[in-house]
N, C-alpha and C positions, 0 to 999 in steps of 0.2 A: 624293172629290175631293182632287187633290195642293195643294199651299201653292202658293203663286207668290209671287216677290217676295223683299224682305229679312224677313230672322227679325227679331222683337221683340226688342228691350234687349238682342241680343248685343254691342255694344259699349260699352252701359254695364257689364253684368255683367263682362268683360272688364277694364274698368276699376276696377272694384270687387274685382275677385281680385284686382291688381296692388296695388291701393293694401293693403290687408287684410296681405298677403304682406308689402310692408316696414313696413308697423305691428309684426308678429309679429318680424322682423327683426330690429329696431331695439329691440325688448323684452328678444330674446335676447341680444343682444349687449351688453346694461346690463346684464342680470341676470349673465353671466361676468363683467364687468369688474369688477363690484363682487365678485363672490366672491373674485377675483383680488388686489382690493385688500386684501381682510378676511384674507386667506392671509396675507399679507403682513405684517399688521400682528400677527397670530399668530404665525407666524416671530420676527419683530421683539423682541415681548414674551419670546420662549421664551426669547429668545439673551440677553436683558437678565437673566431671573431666572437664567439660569446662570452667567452671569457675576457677577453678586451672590453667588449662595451658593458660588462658589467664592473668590471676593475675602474 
C-alpha cells in the first residue's frame, strides 16, 4: 500500500535545518571575527616592540 496524504514533520524538520543552519552561521562568523580581532591586536603588539627596540 502507497502513503496517501501529507508526510509527517516534513515542515517541522524543514524548520529545524533552517533554524540549526544559522545557529552554525552565526557561530562561524564570531569565531573569524574574533580571530580577526586577535590578528590584530598581534599586529599591534609586533609593531609596538619594534618600534621599542629600535627607539
Amino acid at each position: 500500500m502507497a502513503k496517501k496524504g501529507q508526510e509527517k514533520n516534513t515542515a517541522n524538520k524543514a524548520k529545524h535545518s533552517k533554524l540549526i543552519a544559522q545557529k552554525k552561521n552565526k557561530q562561524k562568523s564570531k569565531s573569524e571575527d574574533r580571530k580577526a580581532r586577535l590578528k590584530a591586536i598581534v599586529e599591534l603588539a609586533k609593531a609596538k616592540k619594534d618600534t621599542s627596540e629600535n627607539a
